[in-house]
N, C-alpha and C positions, 0 to 999 in steps of 0.2 A: 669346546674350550678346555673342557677337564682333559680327556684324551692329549691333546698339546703338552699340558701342561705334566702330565704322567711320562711324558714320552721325554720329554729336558731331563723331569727329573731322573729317567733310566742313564740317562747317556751325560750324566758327571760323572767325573774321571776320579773314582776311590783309587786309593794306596796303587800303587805301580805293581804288575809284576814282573817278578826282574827273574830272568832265566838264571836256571842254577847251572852251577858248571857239573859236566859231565858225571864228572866221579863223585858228587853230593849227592844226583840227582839216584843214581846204583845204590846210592843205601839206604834199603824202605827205612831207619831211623831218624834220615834225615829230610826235612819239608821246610822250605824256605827261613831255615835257620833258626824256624821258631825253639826245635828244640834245647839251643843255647839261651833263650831267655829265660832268666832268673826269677826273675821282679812277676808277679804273677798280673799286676795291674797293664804290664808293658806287655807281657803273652797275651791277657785278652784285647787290647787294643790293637795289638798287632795279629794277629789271629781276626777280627772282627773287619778291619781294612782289608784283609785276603776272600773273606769270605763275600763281603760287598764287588768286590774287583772281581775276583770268581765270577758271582751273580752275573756282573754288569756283562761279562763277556760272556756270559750263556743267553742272555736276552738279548745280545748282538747276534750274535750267531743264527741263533732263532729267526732274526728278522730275513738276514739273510740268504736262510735256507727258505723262507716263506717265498722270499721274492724271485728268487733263482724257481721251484718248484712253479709260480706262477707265468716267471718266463717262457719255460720250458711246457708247459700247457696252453698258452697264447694262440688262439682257433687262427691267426695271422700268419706262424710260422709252417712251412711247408713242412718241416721235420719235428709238430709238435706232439706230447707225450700224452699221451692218457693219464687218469691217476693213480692206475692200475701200474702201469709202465713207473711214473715216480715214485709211487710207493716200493717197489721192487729195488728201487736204483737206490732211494733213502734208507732203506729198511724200514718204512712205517707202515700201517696197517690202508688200506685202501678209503676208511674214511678219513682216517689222520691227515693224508694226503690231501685230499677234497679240500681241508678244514685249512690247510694250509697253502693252499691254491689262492681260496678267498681271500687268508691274512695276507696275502704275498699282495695280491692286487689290490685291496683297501690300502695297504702301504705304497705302491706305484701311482694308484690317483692321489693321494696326500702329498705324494712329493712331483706329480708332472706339474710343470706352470702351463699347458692348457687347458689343465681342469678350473684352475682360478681364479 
């Protein structure tokens, strides 16, 4: 039940990120406009909604690549990887791999409705 309930709370949708146009994006001084805030209360709030939204899409991501890595190891698929082979194709280390075989498929029974 805690698990559930950690997993909602990952996947609320902090502050947007909003693509920066091209020629902002070319000037390392410039990162989503924080450096035009003044107000120092408003840079940390708005700096701390980035850094949340950040987060939120690096533990999407995550999930992602767990469940793609355990797709692609699935003893079902005739063309499936070792995690030797995923680890090479991820660039992660051969246990990392393993480690994220596992999270990949503990998230595929949490979400099949034949499991429950």
């Amino acid at each position: 039940m805690a698990e559930s309930s950690e997993r909602s709370e990952r996947r609320m949708r902090p502050a947007p990120l909003l693509f920066e146009p091209s020629e902002a994006a070319s000037d390392p001084e410039h990162f989503f406009d924080l450096e035009s805030i003044e107000d120092p209360r408003d840079l940390l709030s708005r700096a701390t909604e980035l850094t949340m939204a950040f987060q939120a899409a690096a533990d999407r991501a995550l999930e992602y690549q767990a469940v793609a890595a355990a797709q692609l190891a699935d003893p079902r698929r005739f063309d499936r990887l070792t995690a030797a082979d995923i680890a090479q194709r991820a660039e992660w280390s051969e246990d990392y791999a393993k480690k994220m075989v596992e999270f990949g498929r503990d998230l595929l029974r949490a979400t099949d409705p034949e499991d429950q």
